[in-house]
N, C-alpha and C positions, 0 to 999 in steps of 0.2 A: 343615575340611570333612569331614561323615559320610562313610562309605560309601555310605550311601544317596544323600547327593547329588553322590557319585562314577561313580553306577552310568548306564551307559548304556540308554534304550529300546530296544528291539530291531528292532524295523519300520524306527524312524527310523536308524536304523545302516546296516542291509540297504540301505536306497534310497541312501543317501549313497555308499556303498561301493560300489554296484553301479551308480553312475551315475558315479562315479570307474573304475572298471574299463571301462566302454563308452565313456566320454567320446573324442571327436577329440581328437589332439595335433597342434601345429604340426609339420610337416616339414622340414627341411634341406633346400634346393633345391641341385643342381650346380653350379650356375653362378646370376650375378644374374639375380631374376626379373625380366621387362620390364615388366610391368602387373600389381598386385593382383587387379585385376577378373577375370583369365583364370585358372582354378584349375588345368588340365593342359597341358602341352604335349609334344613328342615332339619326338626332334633327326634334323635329315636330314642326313646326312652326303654330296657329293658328293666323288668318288675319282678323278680322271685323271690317277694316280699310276703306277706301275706296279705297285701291288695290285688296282688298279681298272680304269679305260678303258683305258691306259695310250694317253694321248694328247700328245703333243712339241709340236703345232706350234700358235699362237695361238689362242685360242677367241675374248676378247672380250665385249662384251656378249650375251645370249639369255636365251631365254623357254626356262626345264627344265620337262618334263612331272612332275609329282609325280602317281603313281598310288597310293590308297589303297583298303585293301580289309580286308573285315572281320577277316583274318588278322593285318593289321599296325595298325590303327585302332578307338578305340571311338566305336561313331556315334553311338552313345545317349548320350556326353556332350558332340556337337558339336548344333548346334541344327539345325532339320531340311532346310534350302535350305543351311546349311553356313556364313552369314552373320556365322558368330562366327571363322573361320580367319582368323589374321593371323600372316604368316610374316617371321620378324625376324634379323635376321646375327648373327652369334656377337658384336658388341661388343656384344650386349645393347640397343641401341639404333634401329638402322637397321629400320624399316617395307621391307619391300619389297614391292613390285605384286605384284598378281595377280589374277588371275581363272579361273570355277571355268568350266567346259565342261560338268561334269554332276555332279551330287549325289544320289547315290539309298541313302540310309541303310537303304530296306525289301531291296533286292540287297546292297547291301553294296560301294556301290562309288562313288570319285570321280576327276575327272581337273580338276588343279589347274594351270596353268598360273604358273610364277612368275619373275617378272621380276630377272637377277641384274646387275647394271652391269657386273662386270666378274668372269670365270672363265678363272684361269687355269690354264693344262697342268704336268702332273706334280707336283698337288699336292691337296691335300682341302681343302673347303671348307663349314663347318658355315651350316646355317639349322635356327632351330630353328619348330615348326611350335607354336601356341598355340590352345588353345579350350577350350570349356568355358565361355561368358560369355552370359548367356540374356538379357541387355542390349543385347547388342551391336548396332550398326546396320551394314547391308550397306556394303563399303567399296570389294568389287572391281570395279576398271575396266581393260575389255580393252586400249584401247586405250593406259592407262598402263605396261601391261608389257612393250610391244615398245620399241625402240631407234626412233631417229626416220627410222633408212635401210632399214627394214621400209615396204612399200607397200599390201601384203596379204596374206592371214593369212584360209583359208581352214577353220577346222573342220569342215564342214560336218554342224552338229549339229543346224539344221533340218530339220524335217518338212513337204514339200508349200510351200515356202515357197522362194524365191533366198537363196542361200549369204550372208550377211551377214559384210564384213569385221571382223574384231580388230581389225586394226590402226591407227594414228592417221591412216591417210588416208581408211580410211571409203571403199574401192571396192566397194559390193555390188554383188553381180550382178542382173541384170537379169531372168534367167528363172529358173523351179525346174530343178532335176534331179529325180530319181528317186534316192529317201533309200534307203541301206542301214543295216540295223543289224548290229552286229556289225564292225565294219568293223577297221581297225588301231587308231584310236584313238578310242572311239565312235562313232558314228555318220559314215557316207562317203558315196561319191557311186557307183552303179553307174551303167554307162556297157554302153550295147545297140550302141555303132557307128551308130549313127542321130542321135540327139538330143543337142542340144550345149546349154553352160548361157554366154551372154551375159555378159563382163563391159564395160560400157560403158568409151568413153576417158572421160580424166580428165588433169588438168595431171599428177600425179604418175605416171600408166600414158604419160607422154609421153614415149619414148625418143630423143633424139637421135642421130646416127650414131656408131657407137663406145662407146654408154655404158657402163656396168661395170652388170652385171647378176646376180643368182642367182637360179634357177626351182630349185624343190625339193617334192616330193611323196613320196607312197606310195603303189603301183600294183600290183596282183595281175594279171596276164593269164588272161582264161578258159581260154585254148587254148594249149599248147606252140605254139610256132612263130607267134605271132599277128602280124598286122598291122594299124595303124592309128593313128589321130593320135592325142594324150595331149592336147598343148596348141598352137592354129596364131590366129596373128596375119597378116595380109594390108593392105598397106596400097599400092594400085598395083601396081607389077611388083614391089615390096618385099614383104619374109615373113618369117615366123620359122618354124619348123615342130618340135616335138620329139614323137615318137613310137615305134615299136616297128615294125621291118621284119624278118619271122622270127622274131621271138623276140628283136633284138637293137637295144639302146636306139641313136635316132640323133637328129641336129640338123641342119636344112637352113635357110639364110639364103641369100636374097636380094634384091642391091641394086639392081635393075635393070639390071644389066652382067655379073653374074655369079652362079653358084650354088653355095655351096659346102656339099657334105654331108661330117660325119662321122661314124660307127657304132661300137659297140661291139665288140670283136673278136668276144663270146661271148653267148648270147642267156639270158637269164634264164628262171628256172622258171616254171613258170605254178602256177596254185592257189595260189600264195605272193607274201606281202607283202616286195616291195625298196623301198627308198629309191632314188628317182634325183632327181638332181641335176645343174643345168648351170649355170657360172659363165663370163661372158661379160668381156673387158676389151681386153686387148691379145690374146687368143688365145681361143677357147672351148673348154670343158672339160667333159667327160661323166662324174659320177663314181656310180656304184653300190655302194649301201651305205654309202657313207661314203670310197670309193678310186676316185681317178680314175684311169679303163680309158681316153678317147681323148681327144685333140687334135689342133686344127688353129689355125692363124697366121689368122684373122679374127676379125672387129665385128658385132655385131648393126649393123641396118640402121634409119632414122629410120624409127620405126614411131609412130602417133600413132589409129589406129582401136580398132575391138574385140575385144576379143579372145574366143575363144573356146574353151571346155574340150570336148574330143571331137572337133573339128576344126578345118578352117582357113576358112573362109568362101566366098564366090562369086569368080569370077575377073571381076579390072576388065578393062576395054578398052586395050590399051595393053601388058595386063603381058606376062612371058616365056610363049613359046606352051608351052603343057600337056604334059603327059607328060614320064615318066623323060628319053628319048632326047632331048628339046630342052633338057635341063638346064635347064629351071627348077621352082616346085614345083607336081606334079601335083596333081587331087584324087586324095582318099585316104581310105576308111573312118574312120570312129572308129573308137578300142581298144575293144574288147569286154572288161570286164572290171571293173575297181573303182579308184576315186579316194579318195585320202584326206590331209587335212594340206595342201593347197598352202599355201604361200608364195614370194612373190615380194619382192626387196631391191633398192634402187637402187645396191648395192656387188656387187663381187665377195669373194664370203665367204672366210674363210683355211679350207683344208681339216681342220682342227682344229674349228672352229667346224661344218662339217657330220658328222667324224665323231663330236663332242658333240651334235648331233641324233637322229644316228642312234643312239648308245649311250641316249640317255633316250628316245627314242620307243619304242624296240624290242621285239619279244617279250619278251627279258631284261634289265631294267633295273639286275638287282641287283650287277652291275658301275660302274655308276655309280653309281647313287645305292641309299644303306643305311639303311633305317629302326632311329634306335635305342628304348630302350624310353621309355614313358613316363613323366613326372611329377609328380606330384601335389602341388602350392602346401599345400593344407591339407588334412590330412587325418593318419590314424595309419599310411598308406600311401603308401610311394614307390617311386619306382624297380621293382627287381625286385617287392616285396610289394604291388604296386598288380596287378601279372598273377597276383599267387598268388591273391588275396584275390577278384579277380574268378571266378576258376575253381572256387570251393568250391562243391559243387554245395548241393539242400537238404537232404537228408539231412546233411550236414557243417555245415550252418548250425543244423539240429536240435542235433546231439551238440555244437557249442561254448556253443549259449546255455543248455544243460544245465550244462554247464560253469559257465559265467558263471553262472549261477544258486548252483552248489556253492560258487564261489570266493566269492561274495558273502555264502551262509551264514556260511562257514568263517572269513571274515575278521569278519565280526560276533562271531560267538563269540567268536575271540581277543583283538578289540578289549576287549568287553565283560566277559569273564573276567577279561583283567588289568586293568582296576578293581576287579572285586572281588576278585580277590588281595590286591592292593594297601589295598583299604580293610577288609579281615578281618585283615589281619599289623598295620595304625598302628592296630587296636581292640583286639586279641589286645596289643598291646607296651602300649598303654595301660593296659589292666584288670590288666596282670600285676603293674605297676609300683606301682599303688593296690591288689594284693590282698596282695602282700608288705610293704607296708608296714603294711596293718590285719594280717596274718595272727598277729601277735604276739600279737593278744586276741580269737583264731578262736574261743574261747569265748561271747564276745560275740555274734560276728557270728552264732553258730550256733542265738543265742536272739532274733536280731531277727524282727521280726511280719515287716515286709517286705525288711528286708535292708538293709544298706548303700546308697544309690540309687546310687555308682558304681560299686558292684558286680554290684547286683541288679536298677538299677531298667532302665523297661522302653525308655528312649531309649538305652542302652547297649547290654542283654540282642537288640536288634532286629541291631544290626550286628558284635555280636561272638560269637561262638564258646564263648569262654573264659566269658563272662559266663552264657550259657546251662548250659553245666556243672554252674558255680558253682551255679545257682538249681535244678539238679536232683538235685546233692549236696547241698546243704542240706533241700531239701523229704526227700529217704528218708531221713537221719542223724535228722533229725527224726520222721519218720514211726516211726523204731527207740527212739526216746527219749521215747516216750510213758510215762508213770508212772513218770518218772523214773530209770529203771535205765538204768545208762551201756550203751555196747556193745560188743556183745559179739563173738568173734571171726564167728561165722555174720554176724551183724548186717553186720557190716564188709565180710564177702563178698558180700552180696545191695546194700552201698552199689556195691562196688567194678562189681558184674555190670548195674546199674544206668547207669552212669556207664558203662561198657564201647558199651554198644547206645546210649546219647546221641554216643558220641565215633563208633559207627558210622552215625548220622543225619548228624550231621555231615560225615562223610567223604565221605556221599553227596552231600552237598548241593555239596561243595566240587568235585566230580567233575561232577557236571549237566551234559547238551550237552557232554562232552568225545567222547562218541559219535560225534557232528557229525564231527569233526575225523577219525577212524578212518576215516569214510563216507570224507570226502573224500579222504584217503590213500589208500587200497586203493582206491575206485570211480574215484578221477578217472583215474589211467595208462588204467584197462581199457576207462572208455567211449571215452576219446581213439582208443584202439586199433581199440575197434569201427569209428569214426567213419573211420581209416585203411583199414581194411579194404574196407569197403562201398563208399569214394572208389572207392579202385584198381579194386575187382571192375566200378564203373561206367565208370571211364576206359577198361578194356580189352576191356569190352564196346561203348562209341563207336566206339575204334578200328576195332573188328572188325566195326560193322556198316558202317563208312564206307569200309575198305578203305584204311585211308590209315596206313603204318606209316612215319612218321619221328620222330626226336627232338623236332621242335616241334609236333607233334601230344599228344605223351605225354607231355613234363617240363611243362607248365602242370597239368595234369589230377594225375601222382603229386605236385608239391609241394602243391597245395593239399586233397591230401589227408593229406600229413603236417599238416595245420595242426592237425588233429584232436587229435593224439598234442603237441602242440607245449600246447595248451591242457590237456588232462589234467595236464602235468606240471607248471604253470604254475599247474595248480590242488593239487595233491600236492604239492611242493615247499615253498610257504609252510607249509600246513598242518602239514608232519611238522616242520619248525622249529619253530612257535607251538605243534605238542604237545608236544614234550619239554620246550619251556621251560616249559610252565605244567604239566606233571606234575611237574616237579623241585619250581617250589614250592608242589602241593599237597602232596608227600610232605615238604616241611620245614613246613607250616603244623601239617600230621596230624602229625608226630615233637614240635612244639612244642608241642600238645593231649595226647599223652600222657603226657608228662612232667608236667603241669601235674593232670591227673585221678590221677598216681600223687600226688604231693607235697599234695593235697587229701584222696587217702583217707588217708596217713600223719598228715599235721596234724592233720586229724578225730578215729582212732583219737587219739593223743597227746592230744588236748584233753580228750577226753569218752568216751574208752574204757576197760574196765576199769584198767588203769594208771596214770588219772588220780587216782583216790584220791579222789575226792569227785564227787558225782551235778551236776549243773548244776541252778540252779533256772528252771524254762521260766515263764512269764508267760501269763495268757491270749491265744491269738492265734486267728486265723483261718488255714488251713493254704492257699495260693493252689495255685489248681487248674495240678496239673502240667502237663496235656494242653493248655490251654488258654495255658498262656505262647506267646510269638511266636516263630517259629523262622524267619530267613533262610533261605532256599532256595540264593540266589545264581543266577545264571542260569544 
């Protein structure tokens, strides 16, 4: 095969090479992926360890709040209702319920609801979170994620509308409330001490006497010291009553015979969101925040009406006579204040299990549950390089595809140079080998019209070096040897000075676009560097207009601004490799060229030079136009 049909296209090189250098690579995932279809996911980590909640006593089945927000989630690859989130257990296998309460990708923010069988204390337990599948069809169902001793399951994330339950028995309420936003956990219920929200009976809102019960919300009081109902059921001289007397959580039941109240020693803040909690069985129990503060030795009482949020209902005929002093339960204000989160259970919950409500519902979640990073199924990007890659601002997308453009020169050249290295050195070892073996009758050759044709002719002379020479030493020796006088020392000089400027043609030709390679050595570190530069001076102008200085604000921002510097060298690197090896062998191709022009002008003289002893007889020819022979350039 020639050199010529060795030799690579140049365009077609660049696009190949530069579509190999952009190209996605598949990614090593951490763990088995669940579904092809989903290309990212994120691992949730839940802790009630003692690095985490640090919670002892049984939790059991629940629904954990997962809160995402644009800090720890990217929205713009979940789809825009959220309908692609499917959250799956560490064996890689298990689907677990859920449902979402609110997806708002334009804020930046969602609250995911997800259903776990079974969590238990003083240990971690992984879910990992999956999206990214523009396929996908909506899967979450409220009412799958609760456990089946869940009765109702208040979010209340309607607007002007009655509270609608979650949970599988489907108690919605009967009247609107008055929607708050902002609430603890989206959207809640503000409560004026007037107006109450209806939840009608129902077989499952059917308490018998004594049942095991849990009443559990999230309650701000407008007022230090406040007082009024939270939640009152009335059914005859029978009651339930939980509310806030001072400032301080209580519970009053009545069975028709008797009334028994218990309080909490200490009265809660106001302006602030508590947890309270009352768990009914063989005793009932008042726990705030997640720790039971009072008890007393009774039973809720067979309650079978409606119940209602903000107060307790009208007084039947029959029931215990009104007011504190007759010990039974009086009327009583609503709470002025805010409602959020109810739920109500037909068990008595393990106090583990509420204060695992309380640590995922909360302000600070990040004791319980820890978002880890994300993953990328296919891509040239994972794990950590999936947050850098995101963060590069444009300015840094400018300086790498600059880059990318240098790397894709620089590797064309190299590619393409060493072919024709490669097919100059088997034409240069070819020509030498058939001119040493004619060289013994260089007399001859020195009086051919056109020359030897594997010496001189022009399928040869196009890809070899040597050949070219040959055909330019022969035309001056000739040019000198007109009228027959051999030559002469001058002669010999002006062959030799001849031949000098063809071997420096040559040299150049063999050097071409080696330039290339320099650029990209010396340019690629310093635009990387720019590109470093510019990142940082922009990450710490962000900082500083947002006011916001911590570690996870800054290290996304500086590494993706080393990536800059990461690509310069990436691009400099190869190239100062592929220049030295391909200058090494242009300086043995050029050492092999001059040796060969020395042993040409020596043969020559010796043939047909004064010391030859006799003139040569030349023949008529046509003398082929020097300038006009083909000279390979090489790329």
């Amino acid at each position: 095969m020639s050199g010529r049909e060795c030799r690579f296209r140049g365009p077609f090189t660049a696009v190949i090479l530069g579509a190999l250098l952009l190209s996605p690579l598949e990614a090593a995932a951490g763990s088995s992926w669940w579904n092809r279809e989903w290309s990212e996911r994120k691992l949730l980590r839940i802790d009630t360890g003692a690095s985490g909640a640090q919670i002892v006593d049984p939790i059991g089945a629940m629904a954990v709040l997962v809160r995402l927000h644009i800090g720890d989630f990217h929205f713009e690859s979940a789809k825009e209702d959220g309908s692609d989130l499917r959250f799956v257990a560490d064996d890689g296998r298990t689907v677990l319920k859920h449902h979402i309460e609110k997806f708002d990708p334009l804020l930046g923010e969602a609250l995911v609801w997800v259903g776990l069988p079974e969590l238990k204390p003083g240990t971690q337990t992984d879910v990992w979170l999956y999206y990214r599948n523009p396929k996908a069809a909506p899967v979450g169902d409220a009412r799958e994620t609760y456990d089946p001793a869940t009765i109702l399951v208040y979010h209340f994330a309607e607007s002007g509308q009655p509270p609608r339950d979650s949970s599988p028995a489907g108690n919605h309420a009967a009247s609107p409330g008055t929607s708050l936003d902002g609430a603890m956990i989206g959207r809640g219920l503000r409560l004026d001490g007037d107006s109450t929200v209806a939840i009608p009976p129902s077989p499952s809102l059917a308490w018998p006497a004594g049942a095991s019960l849990t009443w559990s919300a999230w309650i701000k009081p407008e007022t230090a010291g406040e007082n009024g109902v939270i939640f009152g059921r009335r059914d005859g001289p029978r009651a339930l009553v939980i509310g806030l007397d001072a400032g301080r959580p209580y519970v009053e039941v009545a069975d028709g015979r008797d009334v028994k109240r218990i309080g909490a020693p200490a009265a809660i803040s106001a302006g602030e969101w508590h947890h309270l909690a009352v768990t009914a069985g063989t005793s009932i129990v008042i726990h705030v925040d997640g720790v039971p503060v009072a008890r007393v030795a009774a039973g809720i009482p067979a309650l079978e009406t409606v119940s209602l949020i903000g107060g307790i209902g009208p007084v039947a005929s029959g029931a215990i006579p009104q007011g504190r002093k007759g010990g039974g339960p009086g009327p009583a204000p609503g709470l002025r204040g805010a409602l959020d989160e109810l739920e109500i259970a037909r068990v008595e919950r393990a106090p583990g299990y509420l204060r695992a409500a309380v640590q995922s519902q909360g302000d600070d979640p990040s004791r319980f549950l820890v978002g880890g990073e994300e993953e990328v199924r296919s891509s040239w990007v994972s794990g950590n390089m999936a947050v850098i890659v995101r963060s590069v601002t444009f300015d840094g997308w400018v300086v790498i595809v600059v880059l990318a453009i240098m790397a894709a020169v620089s590797w064309t050249v190299m590619v393409e140079k060493t072919a024709y290295l490669l097919s100059v050195r088997r034409a240069n070892a070819r020509f030498l080998v058939r001119f040493r073996q004619a060289s013994s009758d260089l007399h001859r050759l020195l009086q051919e019209t056109d020359g030897e044709p594997l010496l001189g002719g022009k399928g040869v002379q196009a890809d070899c070096p040597m050949s070219r020479l040959f055909r330019t030493g022969v035309d001056e020796i000739r040019i000198h040897l007109e009228g027959g006088s051999p030559l002469t020392p001058e002669a010999i000089a002006a062959v030799r000075s001849t031949l000098a400027a063809a071997l420096a043609d040559e040299e150049e030709a063999l050097n071409r676009r080696m330039v290339l390679l320099t650029i990209a050595i010396s340019g690629g570190p310093f635009l990387g560097l720019l590109g470093t530069v510019v990142g940082v001076m922009i990450t710490f102008a962000s900082i500083a207009a947002a006011g916001d200085v911590n570690v996870t604000a800054i290290a996304p921002g500086i590494a993706a601004a080393l990536v800059a510097t990461v690509a310069g060298l990436t691009v400099a690197i190869p190239a100062l490799f592929g220049y030295n090896w391909l200058l090494t062998r242009i300086k043995t191709l050029h050492r092999g060229m001059q040796v060969f022009v020395e042993e040409l002008v020596t043969k020559s003289a010796a043939a047909v030079g004064p010391q030859a002893g006799s003139r040569p007889r030349l023949g008529e020819r046509t003398r082929p136009n020097v300038a006009s022979a083909p000279r390979a350039g090489g790329p």
